[in-house]
TORKOLVO-525540 format. One line per 4 residues: number of its first residue (from 1); for each residue x, y, z of N, C-alpha, C. Coordinates in steps of 0.2 Angstrom, whole numbers, plus 5000, padded with zeros to 4 digits. Layout:
N
NUM) X/Y/Z/X/Y/Z/X/Y/Z; ...
This chain:
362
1) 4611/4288/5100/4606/4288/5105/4600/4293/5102; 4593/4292/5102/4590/4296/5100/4588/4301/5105; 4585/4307/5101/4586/4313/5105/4578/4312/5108; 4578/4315/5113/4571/4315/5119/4568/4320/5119
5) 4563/4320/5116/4557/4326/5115/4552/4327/5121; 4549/4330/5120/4542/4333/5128/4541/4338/5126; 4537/4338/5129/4530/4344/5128/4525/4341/5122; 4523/4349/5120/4515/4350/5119/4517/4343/5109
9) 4513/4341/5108/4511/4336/5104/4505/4341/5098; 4509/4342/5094/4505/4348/5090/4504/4343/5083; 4499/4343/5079/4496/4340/5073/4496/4344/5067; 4499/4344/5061/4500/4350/5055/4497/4346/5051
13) 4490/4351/5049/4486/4349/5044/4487/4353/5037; 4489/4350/5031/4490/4352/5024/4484/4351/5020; 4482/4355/5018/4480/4353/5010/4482/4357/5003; 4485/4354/5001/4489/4362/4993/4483/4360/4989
17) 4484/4364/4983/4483/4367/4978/4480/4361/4971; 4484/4356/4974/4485/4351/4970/4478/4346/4970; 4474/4347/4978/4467/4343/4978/4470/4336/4980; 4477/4334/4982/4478/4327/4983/4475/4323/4987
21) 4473/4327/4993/4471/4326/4999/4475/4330/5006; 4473/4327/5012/4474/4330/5016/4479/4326/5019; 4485/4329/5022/4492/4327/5026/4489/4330/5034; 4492/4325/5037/4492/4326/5045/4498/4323/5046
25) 4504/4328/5051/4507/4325/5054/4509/4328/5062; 4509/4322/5065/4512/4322/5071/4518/4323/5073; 4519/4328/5077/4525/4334/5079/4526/4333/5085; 4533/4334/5089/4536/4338/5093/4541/4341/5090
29) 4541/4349/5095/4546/4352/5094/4552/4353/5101; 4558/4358/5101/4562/4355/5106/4566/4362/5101; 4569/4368/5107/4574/4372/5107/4582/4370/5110; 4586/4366/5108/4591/4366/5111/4595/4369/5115
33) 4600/4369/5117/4604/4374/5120/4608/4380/5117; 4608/4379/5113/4609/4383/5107/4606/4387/5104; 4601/4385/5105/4595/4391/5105/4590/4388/5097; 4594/4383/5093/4591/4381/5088/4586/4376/5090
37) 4578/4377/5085/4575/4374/5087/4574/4367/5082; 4570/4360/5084/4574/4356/5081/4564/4351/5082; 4566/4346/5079/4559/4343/5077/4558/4336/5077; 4553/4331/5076/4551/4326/5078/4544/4323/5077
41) 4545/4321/5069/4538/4317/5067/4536/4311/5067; 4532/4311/5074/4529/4304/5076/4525/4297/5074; 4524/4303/5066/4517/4299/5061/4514/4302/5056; 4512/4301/5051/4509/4306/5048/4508/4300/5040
45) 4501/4304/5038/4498/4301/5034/4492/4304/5030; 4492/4301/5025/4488/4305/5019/4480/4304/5017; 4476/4307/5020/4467/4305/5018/4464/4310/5012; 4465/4304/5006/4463/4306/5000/4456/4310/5001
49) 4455/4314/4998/4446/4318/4996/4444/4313/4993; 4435/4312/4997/4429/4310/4992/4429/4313/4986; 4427/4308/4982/4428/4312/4976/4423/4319/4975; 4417/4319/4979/4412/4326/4979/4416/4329/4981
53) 4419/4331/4987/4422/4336/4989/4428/4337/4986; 4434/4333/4982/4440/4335/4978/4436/4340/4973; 4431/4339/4969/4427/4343/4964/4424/4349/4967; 4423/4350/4973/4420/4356/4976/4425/4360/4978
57) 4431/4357/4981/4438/4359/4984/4441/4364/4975; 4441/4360/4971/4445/4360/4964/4439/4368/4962; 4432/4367/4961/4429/4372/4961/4426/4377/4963; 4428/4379/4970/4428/4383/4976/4427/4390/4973
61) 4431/4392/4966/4433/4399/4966/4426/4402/4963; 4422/4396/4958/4416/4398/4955/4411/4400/4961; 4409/4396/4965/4405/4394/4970/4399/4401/4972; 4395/4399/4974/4391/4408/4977/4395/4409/4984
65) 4393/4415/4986/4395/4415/4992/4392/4412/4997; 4385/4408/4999/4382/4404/5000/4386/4397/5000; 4385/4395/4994/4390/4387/4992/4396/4389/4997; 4402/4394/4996/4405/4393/5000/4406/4394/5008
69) 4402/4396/5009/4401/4395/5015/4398/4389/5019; 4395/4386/5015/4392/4380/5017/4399/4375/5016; 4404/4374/5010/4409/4370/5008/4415/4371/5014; 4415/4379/5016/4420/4380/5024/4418/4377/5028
73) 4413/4375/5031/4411/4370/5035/4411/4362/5034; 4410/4360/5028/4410/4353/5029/4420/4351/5026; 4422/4356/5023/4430/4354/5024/4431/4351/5031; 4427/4356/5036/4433/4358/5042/4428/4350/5046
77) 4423/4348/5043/4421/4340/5045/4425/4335/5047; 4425/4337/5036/4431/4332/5034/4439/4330/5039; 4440/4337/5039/4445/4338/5041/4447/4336/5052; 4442/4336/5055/4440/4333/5061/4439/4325/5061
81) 4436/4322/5055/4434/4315/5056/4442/4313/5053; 4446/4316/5050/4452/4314/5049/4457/4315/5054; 4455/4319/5058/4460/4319/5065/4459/4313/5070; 4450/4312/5071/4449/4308/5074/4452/4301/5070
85) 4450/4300/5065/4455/4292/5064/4462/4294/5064; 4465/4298/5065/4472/4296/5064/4473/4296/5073; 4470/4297/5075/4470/4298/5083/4471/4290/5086; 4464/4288/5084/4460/4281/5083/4467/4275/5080
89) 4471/4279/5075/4476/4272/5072/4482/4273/5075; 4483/4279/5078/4492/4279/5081/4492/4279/5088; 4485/4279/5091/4485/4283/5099/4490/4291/5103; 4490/4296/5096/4493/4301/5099/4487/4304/5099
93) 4485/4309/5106/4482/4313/5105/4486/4320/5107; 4483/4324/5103/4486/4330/5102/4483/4337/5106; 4488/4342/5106/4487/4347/5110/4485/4352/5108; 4487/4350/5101/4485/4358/5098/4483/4355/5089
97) 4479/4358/5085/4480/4355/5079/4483/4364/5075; 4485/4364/5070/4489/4368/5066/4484/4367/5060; 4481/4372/5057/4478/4370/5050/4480/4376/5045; 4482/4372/5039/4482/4377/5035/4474/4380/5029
101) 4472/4374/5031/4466/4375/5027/4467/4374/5020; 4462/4375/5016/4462/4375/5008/4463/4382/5004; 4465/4383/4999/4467/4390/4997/4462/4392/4991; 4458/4396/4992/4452/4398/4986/4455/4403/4983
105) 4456/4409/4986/4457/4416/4983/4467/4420/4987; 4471/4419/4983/4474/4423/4984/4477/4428/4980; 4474/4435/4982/4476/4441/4977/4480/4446/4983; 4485/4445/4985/4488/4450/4988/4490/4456/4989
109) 4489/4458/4979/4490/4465/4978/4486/4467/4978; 4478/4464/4980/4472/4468/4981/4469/4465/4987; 4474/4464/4992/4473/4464/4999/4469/4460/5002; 4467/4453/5000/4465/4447/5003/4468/4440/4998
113) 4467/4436/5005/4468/4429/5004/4464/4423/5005; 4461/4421/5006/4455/4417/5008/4457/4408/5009; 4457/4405/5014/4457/4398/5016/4453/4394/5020; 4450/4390/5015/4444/4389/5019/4446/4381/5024
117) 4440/4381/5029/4439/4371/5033/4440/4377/5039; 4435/4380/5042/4433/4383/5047/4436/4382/5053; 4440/4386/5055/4443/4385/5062/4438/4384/5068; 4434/4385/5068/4429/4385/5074/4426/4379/5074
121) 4425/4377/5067/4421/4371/5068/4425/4365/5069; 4432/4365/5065/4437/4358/5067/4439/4359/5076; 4439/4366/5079/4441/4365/5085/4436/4362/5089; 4428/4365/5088/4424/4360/5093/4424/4353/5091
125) 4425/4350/5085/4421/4343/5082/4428/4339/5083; 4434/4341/5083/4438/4339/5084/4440/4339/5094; 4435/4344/5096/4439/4346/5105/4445/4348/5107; 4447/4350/5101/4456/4352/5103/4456/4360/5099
129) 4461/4364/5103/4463/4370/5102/4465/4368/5096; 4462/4375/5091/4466/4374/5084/4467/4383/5081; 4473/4382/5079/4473/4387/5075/4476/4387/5067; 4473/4392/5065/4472/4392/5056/4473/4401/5053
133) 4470/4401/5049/4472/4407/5046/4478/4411/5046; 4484/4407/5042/4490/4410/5043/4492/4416/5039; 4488/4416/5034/4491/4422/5030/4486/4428/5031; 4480/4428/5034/4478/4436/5031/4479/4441/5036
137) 4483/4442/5042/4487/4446/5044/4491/4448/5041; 4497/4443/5040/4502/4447/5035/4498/4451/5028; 4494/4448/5026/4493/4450/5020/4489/4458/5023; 4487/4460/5028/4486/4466/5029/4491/4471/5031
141) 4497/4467/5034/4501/4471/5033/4505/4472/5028; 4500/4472/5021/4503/4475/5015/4511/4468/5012; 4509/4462/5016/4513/4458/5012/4510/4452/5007; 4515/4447/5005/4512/4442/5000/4507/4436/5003
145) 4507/4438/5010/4503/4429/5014/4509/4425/5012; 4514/4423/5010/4515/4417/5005/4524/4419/5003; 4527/4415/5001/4528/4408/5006/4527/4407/5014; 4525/4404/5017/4526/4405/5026/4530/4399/5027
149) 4532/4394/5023/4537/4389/5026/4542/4390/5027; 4545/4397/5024/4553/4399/5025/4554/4398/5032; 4548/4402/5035/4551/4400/5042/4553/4391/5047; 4549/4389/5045/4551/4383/5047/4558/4380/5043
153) 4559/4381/5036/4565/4382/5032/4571/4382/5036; 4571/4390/5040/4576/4392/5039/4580/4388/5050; 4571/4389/5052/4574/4384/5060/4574/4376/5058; 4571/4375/5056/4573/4366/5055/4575/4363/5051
157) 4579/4367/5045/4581/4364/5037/4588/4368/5038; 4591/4370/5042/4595/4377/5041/4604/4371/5038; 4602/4366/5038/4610/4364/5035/4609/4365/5026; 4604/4366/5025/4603/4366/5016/4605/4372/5014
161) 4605/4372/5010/4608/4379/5005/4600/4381/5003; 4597/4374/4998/4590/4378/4997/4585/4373/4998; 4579/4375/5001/4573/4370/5002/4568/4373/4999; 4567/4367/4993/4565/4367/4984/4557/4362/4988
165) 4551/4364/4987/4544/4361/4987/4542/4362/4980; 4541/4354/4980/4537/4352/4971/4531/4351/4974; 4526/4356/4977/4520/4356/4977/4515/4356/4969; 4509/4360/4972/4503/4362/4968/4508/4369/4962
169) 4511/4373/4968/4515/4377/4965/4524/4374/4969; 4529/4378/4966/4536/4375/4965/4537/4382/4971; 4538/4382/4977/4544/4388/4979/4549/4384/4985; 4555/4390/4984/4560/4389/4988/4563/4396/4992
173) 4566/4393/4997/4568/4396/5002/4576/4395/5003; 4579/4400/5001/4585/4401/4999/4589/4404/5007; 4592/4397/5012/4593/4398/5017/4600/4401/5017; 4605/4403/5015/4613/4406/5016/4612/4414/5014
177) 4607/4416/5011/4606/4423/5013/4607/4427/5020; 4610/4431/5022/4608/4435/5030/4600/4435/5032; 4598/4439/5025/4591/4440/5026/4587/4436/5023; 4581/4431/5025/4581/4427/5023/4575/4426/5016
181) 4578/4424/5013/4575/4424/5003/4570/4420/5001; 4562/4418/5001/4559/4415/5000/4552/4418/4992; 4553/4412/4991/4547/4415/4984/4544/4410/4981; 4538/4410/4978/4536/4405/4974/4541/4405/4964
185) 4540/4400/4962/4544/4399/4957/4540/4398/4951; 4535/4394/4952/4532/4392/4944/4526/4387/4948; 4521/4387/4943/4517/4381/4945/4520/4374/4942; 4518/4367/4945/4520/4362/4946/4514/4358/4945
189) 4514/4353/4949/4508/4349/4949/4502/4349/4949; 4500/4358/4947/4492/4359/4948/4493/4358/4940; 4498/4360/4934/4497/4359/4928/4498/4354/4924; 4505/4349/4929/4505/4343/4925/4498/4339/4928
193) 4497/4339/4930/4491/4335/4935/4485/4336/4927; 4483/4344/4928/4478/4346/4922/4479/4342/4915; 4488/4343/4915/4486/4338/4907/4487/4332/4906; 4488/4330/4912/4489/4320/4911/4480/4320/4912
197) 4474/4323/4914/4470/4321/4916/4465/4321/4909; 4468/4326/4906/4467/4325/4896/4468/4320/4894; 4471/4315/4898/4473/4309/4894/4471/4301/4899; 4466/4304/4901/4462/4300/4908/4464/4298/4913
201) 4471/4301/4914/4475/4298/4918/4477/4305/4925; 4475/4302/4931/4474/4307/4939/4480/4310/4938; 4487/4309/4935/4494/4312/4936/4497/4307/4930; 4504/4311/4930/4506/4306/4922/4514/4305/4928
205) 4510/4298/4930/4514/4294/4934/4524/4295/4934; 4529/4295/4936/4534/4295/4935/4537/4300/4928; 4532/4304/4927/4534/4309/4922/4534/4303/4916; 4531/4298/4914/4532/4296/4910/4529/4296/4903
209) 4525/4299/4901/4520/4301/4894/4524/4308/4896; 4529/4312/4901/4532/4320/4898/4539/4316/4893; 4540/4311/4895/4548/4305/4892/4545/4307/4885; 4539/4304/4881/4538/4301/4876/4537/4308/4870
213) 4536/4312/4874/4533/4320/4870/4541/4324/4868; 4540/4328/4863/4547/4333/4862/4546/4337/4865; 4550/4343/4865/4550/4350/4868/4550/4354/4861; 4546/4357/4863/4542/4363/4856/4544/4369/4860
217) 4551/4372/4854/4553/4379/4858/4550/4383/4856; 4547/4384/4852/4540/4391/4852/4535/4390/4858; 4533/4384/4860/4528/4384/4865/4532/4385/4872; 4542/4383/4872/4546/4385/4876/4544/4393/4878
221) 4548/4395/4875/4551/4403/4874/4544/4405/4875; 4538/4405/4873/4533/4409/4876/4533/4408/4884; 4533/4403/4887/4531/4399/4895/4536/4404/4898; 4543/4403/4897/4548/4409/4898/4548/4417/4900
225) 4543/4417/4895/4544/4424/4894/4538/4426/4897; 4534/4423/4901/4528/4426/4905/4531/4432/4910; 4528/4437/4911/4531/4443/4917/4532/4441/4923; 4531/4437/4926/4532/4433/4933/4537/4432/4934
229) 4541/4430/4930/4546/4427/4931/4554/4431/4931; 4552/4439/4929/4555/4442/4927/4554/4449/4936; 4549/4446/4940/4548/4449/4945/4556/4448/4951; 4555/4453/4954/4560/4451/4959/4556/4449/4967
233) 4559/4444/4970/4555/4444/4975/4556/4450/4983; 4550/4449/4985/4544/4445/4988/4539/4444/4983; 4538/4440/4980/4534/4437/4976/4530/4431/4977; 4522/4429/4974/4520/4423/4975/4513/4421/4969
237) 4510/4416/4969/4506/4414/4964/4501/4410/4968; 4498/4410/4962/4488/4409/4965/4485/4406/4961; 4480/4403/4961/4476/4400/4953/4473/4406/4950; 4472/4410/4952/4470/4414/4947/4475/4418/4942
241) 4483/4418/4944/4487/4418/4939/4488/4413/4934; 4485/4406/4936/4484/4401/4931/4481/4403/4926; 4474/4407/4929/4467/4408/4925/4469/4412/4916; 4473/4417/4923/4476/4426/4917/4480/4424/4914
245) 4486/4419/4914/4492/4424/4913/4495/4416/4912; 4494/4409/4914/4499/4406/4910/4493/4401/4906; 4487/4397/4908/4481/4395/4905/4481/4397/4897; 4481/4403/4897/4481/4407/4889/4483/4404/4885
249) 4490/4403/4886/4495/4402/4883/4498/4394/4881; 4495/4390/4886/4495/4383/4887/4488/4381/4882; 4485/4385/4883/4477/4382/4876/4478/4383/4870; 4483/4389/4869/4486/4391/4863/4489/4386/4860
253) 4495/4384/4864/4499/4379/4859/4494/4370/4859; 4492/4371/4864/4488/4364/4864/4483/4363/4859; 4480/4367/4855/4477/4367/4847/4484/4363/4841; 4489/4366/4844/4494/4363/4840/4498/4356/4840
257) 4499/4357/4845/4503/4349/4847/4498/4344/4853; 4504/4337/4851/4497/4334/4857/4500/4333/4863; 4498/4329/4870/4497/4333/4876/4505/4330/4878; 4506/4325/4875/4514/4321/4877/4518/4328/4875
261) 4518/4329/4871/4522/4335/4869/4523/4342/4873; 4515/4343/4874/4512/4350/4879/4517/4348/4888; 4515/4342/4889/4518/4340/4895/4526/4340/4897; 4530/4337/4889/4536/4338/4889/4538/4343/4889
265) 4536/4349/4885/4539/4355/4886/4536/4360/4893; 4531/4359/4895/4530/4360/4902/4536/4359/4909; 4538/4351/4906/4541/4348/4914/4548/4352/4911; 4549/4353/4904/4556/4359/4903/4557/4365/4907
269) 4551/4366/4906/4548/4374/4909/4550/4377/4916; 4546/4369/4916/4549/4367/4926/4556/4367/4929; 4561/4361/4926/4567/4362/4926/4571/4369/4923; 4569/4371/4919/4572/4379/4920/4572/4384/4922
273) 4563/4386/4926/4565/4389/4929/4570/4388/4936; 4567/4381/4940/4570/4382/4945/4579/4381/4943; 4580/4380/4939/4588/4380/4938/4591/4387/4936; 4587/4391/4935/4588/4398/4936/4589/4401/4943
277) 4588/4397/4948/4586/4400/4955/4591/4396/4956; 4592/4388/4955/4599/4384/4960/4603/4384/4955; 4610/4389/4954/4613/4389/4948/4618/4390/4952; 4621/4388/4959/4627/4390/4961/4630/4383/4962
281) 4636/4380/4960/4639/4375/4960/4641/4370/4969; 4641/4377/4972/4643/4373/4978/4637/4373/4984; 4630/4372/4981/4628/4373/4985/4621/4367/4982; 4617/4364/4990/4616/4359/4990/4608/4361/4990
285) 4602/4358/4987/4597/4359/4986/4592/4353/4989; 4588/4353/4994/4583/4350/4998/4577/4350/4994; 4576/4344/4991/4567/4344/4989/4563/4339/4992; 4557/4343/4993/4552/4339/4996/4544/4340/4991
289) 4540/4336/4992/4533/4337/4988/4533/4332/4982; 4525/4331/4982/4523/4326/4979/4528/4327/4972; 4530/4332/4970/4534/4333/4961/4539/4330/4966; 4542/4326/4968/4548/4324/4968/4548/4316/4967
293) 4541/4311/4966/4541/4307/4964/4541/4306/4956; 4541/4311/4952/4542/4313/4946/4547/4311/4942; 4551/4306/4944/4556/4304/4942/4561/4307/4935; 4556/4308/4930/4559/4313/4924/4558/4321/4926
297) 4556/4322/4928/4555/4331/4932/4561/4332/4933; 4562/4326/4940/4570/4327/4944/4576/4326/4939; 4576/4321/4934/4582/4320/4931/4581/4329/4926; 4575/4331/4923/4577/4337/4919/4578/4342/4925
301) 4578/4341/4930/4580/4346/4936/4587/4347/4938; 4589/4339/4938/4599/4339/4938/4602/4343/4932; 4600/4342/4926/4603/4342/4921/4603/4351/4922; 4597/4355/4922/4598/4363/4925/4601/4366/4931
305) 4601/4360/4934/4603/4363/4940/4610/4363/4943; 4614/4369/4942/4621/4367/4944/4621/4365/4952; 4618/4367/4957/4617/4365/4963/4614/4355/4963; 4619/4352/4969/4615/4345/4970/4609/4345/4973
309) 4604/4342/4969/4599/4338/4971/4598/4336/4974; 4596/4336/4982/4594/4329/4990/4589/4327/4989; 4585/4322/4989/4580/4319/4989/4580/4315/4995; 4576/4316/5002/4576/4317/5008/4574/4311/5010
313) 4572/4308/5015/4567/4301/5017/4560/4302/5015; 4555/4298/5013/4549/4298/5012/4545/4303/5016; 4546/4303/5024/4543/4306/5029/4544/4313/5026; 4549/4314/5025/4551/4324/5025/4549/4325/5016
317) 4550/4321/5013/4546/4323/5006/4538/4322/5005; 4535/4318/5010/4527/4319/5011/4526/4325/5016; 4529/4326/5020/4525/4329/5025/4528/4332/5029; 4534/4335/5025/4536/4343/5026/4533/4349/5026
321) 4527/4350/5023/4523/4354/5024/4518/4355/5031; 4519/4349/5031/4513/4349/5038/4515/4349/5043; 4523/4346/5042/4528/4346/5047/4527/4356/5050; 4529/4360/5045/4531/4368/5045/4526/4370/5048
325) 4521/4370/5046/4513/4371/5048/4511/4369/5056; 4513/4362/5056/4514/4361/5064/4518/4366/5067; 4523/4367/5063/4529/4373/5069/4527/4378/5070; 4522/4382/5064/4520/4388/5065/4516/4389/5067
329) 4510/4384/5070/4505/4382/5074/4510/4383/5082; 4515/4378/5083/4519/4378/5089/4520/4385/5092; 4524/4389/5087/4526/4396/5087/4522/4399/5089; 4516/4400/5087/4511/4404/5090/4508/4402/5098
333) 4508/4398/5099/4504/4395/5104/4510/4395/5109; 4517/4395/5109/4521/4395/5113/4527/4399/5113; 4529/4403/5109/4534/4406/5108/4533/4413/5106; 4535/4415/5099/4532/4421/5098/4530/4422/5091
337) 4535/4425/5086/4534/4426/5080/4535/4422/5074; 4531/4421/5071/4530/4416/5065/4532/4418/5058; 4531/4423/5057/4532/4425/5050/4537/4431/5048; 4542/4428/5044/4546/4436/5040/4545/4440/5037
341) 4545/4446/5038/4543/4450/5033/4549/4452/5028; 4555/4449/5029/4560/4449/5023/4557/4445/5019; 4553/4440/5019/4551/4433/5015/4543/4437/5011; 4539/4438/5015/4532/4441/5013/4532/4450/5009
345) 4535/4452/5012/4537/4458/5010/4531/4465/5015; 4530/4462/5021/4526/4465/5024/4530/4470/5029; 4525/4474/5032/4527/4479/5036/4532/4477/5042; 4532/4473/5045/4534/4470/5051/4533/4462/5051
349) 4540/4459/5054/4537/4450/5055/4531/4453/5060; 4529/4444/5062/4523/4445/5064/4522/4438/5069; 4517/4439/5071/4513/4432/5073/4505/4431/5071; 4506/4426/5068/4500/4422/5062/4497/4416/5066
353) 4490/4418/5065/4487/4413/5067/4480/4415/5070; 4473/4413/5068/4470/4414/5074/4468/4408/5076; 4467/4408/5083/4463/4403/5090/4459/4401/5089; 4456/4394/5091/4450/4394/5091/4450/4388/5097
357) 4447/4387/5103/4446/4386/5108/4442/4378/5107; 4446/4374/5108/4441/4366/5107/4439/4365/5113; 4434/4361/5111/4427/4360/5114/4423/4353/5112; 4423/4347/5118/4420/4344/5111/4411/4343/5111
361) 4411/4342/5105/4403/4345/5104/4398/4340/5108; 4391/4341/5111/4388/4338/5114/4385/4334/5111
């Protein structure tokens, strides 16, 4: 018998790191008797970026403070004429939309985070209560902004041992803990994306140009040995770790080897670190995010991974993130606190988010 949902119809808007485009999905939420809260994706769908704005999105960090401010506004356009058609194709209207926005600057150990598509302007152009800015509360209460989907992790994923996202960057949320364990892992898609695009190609489809390359253990053991990895968490990553601290080291060896090769020992990189993280035998792993279509990723994934591999229904591999985004969006607007501070490493949980009162425009 399917379970009966009601109330408020919330919309989780995504967009990672990776520039794919924008995720929207249609939510309800529902706390049982039990007191466990439980979920319900009624729709959801993917609106690729224009190509001027993926390149604007992609280049946001150079921008003047002008440019970006102009490009905060016409995200949160994009981002409203995308709610309108999904409105237009499913006939759900919404009660609330949840925005994560875009991420330009995150440095947390110098006390900001920055995510642009303008809460104010998607709530009037859209007419619908919207809230957005999830991370830079925490991040003033001296934590990492980042992961915030442990929370949704740990109330609507809680039969998993670990819920692994193959985004833009790779983190997981290590649910059989007391206290609950979330951290970013390595980059993922923002890198293999970068070198299949050396080879004209938008992603290297099925991991399949990382098949055809060796793994070059000098250019290994260097990836390895970056300091991050050797961090304990609350931890997390930002493009600008890209820029410092693994880019370096990726142009170094890519004078020497060609990009089959760079890619193959990259997807290794990948596969080991997270198999340093899922390395216990009896315990089952939940992956969601575009890297799960990656077919040779996942197989170098099992092979480190003493933990099994789940590869979920398409719905929760696309739009898990939007899905969580929606809850935290929920959480705020109807219940109470959204964010761990055993997860971000801040002074106190919290409640994330600010309001912005729709309207629709004249």
């Amino acid at each position: 018998m399917k379970e009966e949902f009601s109330g408020s119809l919330v919309f989780g808007l995504m967009s990672g790191t990776s520039c794919d485009g924008l995720d929207i999905a249609a939510c309800r939420f529902k706390t049982d008797t039990s007191g466990k809260d439980r979920h319900e994706i009624l729709g959801g769908f993917t609106y690729s970026f224009p190509e001027k704005l993926r390149i604007q999105l992609k280049e946001a960090a150079n921008l003047s403070g002008r440019d970006l401010c102009v490009l905060d506004r016409h995200f949160a356009m994009f981002m409203a004429e995308c709610v309108k058609y999904f409105i237009n194709e499913t006939g759900l209207k919404p009660d609330l939309l949840a925005s994560h926005g875009h991420t330009v600057f995150h440095q947390p150990q110098l006390g900001y985070t920055l995510q642009i598509g303008s809460g104010a302007t998607l709530a009037v152009l859209s007419g619908i209560d919207t809230i957005c800015d999830f991370r830079q509360g925490d991040v003033s209460m001296g934590g990492q902004g980042a992961p915030l989907v442990p929370m949704g992790d740990k109330q609507l994923f809680s039969d998993w041992d670990y819920c692994l996202n193959l985004g833009g960057f790779g983190n997981v949320t290590l649910n059989y803990h007391e206290s609950l364990v979330a951290f970013d892992i390595c980059a993922v898609n923002l890198v293999l994306n970068m070198l299949a695009q050396q080879s004209g190609k938008a992603y290297d489809e099925g991991g399949r140009m990382a098949a055809e390359g060796q793994v070059r253990i000098d250019f290994l053991d260097r990836l390895n040995a970056l300091p991050f990895y050797s961090l304990i968490s609350p931890k997390s990553l930002g493009t600008e770790w890209l820029h410092s601290e693994l880019f370096p080291v990726i142009r170094l060896f890519e004078r020497i080897y060609p990009v089959a090769d760079i890619l193959r020992t990259y997807t290794e990189h990948i596969a080991e670190q997270i198999g340093r993280v899922c390395c216990h035998t009896d315990r089952r792993v939940l992956v969601s995010g575009g890297g799960v279509w990656n077919t040779f990723l996942i197989q170098r994934m099992r092979y480190h991974c003493a933990s099994e591999i789940i590869i979920p229904d398409a719905q929760i591999v696309n739009f898990k993130e939007a899905l969580i985004f929606a809850y935290l969006g929920w959480l705020r607007a109807y219940v109470n606190e959204n964010i761990y501070a055993s997860v971000t490493g801040a002074k106190t949980n919290s409640i994330a988010g600010g309001f912005y009162k729709g309207s629709v425009q004249s």
